[in-house]
C-alpha positions as CSV (number, residue, x, y, z in Angstrom):
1,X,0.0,0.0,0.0
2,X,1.0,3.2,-0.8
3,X,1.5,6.9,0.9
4,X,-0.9,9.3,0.1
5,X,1.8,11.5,-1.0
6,X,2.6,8.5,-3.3
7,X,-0.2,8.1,-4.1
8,X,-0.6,12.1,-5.8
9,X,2.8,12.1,-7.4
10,X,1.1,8.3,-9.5
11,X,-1.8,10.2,-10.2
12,X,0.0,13.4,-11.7
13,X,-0.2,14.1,-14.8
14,X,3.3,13.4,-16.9
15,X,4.6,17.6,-16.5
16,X,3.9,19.4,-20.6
17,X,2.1,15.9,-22.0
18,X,-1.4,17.4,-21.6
19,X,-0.2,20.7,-23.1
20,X,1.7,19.1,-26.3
21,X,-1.4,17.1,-27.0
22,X,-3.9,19.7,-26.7
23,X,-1.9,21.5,-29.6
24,X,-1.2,19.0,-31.6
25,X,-5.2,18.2,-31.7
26,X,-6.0,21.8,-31.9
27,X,-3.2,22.6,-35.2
28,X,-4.7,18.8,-36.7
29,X,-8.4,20.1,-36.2
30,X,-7.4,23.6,-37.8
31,X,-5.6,21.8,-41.0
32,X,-8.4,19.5,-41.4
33,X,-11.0,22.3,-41.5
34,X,-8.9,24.0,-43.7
35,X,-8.6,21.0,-46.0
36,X,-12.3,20.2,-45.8
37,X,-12.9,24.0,-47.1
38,X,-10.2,24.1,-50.0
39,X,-12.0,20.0,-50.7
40,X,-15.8,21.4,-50.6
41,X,-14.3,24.5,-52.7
42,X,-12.5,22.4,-55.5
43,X,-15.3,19.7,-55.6
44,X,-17.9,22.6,-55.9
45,X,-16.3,24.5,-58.6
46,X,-15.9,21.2,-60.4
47,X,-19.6,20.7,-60.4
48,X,-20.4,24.1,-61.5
49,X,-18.6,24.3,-64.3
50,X,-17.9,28.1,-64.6
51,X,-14.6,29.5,-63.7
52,X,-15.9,32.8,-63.7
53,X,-18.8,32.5,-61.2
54,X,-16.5,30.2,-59.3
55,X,-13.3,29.5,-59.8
56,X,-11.3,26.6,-58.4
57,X,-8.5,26.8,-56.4
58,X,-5.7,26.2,-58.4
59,X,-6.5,29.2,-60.2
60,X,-6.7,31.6,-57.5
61,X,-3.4,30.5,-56.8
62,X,-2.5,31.7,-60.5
63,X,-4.0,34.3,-59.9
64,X,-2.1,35.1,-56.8
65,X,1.1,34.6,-58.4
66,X,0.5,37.2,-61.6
67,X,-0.4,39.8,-58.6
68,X,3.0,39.0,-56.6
69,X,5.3,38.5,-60.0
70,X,3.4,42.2,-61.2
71,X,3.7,44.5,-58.0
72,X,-0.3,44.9,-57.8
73,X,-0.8,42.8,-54.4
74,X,2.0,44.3,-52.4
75,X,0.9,48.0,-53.2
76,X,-2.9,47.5,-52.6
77,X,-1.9,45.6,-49.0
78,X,0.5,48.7,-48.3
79,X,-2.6,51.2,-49.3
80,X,-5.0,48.9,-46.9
81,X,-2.4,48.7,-44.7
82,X,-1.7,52.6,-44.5
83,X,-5.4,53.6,-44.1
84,X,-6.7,51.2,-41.4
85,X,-3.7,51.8,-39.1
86,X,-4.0,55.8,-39.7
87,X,-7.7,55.6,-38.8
88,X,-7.8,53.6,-35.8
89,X,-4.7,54.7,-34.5
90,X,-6.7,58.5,-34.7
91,X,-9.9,56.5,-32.7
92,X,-7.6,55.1,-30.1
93,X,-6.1,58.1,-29.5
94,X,-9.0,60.7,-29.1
95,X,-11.7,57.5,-27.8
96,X,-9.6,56.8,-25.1
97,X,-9.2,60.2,-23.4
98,X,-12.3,60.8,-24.1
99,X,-13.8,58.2,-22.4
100,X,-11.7,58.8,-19.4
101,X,-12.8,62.4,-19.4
102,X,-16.5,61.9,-19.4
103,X,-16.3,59.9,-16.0
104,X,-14.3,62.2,-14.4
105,X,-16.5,65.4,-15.4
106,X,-20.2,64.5,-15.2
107,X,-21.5,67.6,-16.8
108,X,-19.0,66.1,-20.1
109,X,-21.0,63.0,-19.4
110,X,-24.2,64.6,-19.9
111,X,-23.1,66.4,-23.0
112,X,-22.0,64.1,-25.1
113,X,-23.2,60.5,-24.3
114,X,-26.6,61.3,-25.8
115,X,-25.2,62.1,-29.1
116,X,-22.9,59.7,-29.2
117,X,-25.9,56.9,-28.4
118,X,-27.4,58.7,-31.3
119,X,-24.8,57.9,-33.6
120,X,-23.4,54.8,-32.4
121,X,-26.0,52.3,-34.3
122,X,-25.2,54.0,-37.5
123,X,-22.6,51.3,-39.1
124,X,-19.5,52.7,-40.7
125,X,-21.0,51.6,-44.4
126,X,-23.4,54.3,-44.3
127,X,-20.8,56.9,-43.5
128,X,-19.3,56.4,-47.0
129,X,-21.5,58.4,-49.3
130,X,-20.6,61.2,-46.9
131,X,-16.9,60.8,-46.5
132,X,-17.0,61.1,-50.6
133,X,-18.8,64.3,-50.3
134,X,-17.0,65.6,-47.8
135,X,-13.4,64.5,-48.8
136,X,-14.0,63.2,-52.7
137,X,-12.1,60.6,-54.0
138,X,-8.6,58.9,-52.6
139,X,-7.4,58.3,-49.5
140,X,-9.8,60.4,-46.7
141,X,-12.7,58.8,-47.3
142,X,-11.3,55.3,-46.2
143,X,-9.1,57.6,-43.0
144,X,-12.7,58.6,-42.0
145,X,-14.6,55.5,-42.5
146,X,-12.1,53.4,-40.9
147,X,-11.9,56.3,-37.5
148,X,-15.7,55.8,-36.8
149,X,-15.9,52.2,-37.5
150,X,-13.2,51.6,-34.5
151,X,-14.6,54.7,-32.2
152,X,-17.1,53.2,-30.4
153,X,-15.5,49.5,-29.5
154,X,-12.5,51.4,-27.8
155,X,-14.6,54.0,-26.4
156,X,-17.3,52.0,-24.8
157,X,-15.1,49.3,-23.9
158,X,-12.5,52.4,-22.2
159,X,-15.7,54.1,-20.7
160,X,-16.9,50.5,-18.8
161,X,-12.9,50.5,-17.8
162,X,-13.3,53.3,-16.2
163,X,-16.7,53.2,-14.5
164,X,-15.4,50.2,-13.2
165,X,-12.4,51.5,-10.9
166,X,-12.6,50.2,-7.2
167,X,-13.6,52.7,-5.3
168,X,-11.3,51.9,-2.6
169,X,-8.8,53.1,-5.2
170,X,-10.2,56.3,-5.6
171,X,-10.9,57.1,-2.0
172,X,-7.1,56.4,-1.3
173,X,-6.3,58.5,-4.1
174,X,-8.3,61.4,-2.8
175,X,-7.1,60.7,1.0
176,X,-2.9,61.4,-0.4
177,X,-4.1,64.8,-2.1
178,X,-4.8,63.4,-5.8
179,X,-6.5,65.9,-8.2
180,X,-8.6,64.9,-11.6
181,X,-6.0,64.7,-13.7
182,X,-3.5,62.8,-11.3
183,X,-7.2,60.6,-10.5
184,X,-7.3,59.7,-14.8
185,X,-3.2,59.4,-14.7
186,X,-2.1,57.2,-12.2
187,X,-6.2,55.4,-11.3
188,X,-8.8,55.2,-14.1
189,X,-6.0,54.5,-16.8
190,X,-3.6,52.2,-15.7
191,X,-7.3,50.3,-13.9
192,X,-9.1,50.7,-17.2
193,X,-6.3,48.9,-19.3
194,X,-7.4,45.5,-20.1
195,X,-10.7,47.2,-21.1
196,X,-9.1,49.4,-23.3
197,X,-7.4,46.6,-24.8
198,X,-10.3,44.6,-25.7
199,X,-11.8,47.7,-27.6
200,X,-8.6,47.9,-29.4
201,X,-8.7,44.9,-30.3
202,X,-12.5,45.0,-31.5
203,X,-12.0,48.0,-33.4
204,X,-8.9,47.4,-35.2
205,X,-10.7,44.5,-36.0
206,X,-14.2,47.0,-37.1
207,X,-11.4,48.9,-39.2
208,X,-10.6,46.3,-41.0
209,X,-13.6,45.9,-42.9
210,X,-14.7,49.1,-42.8
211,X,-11.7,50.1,-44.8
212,X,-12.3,47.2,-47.4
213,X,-16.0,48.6,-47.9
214,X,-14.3,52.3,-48.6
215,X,-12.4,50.8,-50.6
216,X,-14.6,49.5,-52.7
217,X,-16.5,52.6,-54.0
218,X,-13.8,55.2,-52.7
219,X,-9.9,54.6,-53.8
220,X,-8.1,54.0,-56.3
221,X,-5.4,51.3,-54.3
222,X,-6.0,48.9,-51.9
223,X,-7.4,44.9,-51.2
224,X,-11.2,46.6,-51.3
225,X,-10.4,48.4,-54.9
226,X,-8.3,45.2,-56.3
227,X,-11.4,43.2,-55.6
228,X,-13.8,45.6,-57.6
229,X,-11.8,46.6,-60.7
230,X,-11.1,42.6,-61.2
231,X,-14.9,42.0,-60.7
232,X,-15.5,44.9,-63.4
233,X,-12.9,42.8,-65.8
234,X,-14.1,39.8,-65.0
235,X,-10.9,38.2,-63.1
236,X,-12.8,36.4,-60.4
237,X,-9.6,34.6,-59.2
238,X,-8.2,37.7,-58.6
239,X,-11.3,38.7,-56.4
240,X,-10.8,35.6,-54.3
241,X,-7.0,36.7,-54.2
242,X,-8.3,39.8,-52.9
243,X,-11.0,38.0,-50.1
244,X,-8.2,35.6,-49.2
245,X,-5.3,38.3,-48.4
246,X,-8.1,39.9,-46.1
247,X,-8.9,37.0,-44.4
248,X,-5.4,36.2,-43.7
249,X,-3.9,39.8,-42.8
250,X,-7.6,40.1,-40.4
251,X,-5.9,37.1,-38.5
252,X,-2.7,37.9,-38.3
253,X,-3.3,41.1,-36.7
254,X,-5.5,39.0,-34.3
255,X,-3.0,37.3,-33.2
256,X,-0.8,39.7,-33.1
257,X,-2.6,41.4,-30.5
258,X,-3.6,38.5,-28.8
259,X,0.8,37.5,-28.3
260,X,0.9,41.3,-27.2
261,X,-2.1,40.8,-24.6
262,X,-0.5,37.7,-23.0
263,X,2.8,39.8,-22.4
264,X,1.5,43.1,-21.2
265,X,-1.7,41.2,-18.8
266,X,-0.5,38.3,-18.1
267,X,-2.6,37.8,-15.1
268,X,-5.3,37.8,-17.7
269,X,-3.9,34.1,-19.3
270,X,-3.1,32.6,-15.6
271,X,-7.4,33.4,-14.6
């Protein structure tokens, strides 16, 4: 018979087993999804019959080579690129402050969160016919679109933050002499953070497509413009070219932000 302490170090689990397995399962599950989708894709463009209303994909892989070999898909990423990262960067940093502000001044609070809850349902594709007329053709409109489709995730998410500070903290605060500004500095913001970064991470994601949609009536570069002018000429493997760059760029920003949450919260992976 064994100890009991023998007894728990037989029962353990072998130390990184459980782990290794888990992502080996997980990466096997992804690739065979993957494979299942390319398999349906092949097999249904096969059965249709019309490599222009669905092409298979071997030819969007042509297609993706002419646009590497030519310079076309490298400049329209750069443009998309260029006008999602100027436009949320531009949210992030007025939402942010803003937020903060309008739960430290109440009267703020009262000003502007009624127009704001008027404007938030409108979605960012119907700002597009506006951004034209107000900015015409080019880059602006897709700056603009892209700035009010990431607003409101990283100001709502920044405002909960905020409302959400102990109060403990902010009694302590007041009790060493702190002010409203040293109350956003050194309480609401560094408390609000992992809010904050979950709106970031919602509205990069909102920029995204929101740019792709300007894009698509509004520039003359970019992944949402290469997908129109080839569905004008007819290239549909280019237009899934286009669609798949998208997808893939959309998830490796993901996870880039989700390596960068792990490192700056990490208490956030250990709950």
């Amino acid at each position: 018979m064994t100890s009991d302490a023998e007894s728990s170090l037989l029962a353990a689990p072998v130390p990184g087993r459980p782990v290794r397995w888990d992502v080996a399962r997980a990466s096997g599950l992804a690739l065979a999804g993957v494979a299942l989708l390319f398999g349906g894709w092949g097999a249904a463009s096969l059965w249709l019959d019309n490599a222009i209303l669905l092409p298979s994909p071997w030819a969007m892989l042509r297609g993706f080579h002419e646009v590497v070999q030519d310079g076309t898909l490298l400049v329209d990423v750069a443009a998309s690129l260029k006008r999602v990262l100027s436009g949320f960067s531009l949210s992030a940093f007025t939402a942010v402050p803003l937020a903060l502000l309008v739960v430290s001044f109440p009267s703020l609070s009262q000003l502007l969160l009624p127009v704001l809850s008027l404007l938030r349902p409108i979605p960012p594709i119907a700002w597009v016919p506006i951004a034209i007329l107000w900015f015409g053709l080019g880059d602006h409109p897709s700056y603009f679109v892209t700035a009010v489709a990431a607003f409101f995730p990283i100001f709502l998410n920044a405002l909960g933050g905020a409302r959400a500070v102990d109060s403990q903290h902010l009694r302590a605060a007041r009790c060493l002499g702190a002010r409203r500004l040293s109350l956003l500095r050194f309480v609401y913001l560094p408390s609000s953070l992992p809010h904050v970064w979950t709106g970031l991470k919602i509205g990069l994601g909102q920029s995204w497509m929101a740019v792709v949609t300007a894009e698509l009536v509004a520039a003359r570069s970019g992944l949402g413009h290469m997908i129109e002018l080839n569905r004008l000429q007819l290239e549909t493997p280019r237009v899934f070219v286009g669609m798949s760059m998208i997808a893939i760029i959309g998830a490796l920003m993901t996870s880039a932000l989700g390596s960068l949450e792990a490192r700056i919260f990490p208490w956030k992976k250990a709950s």
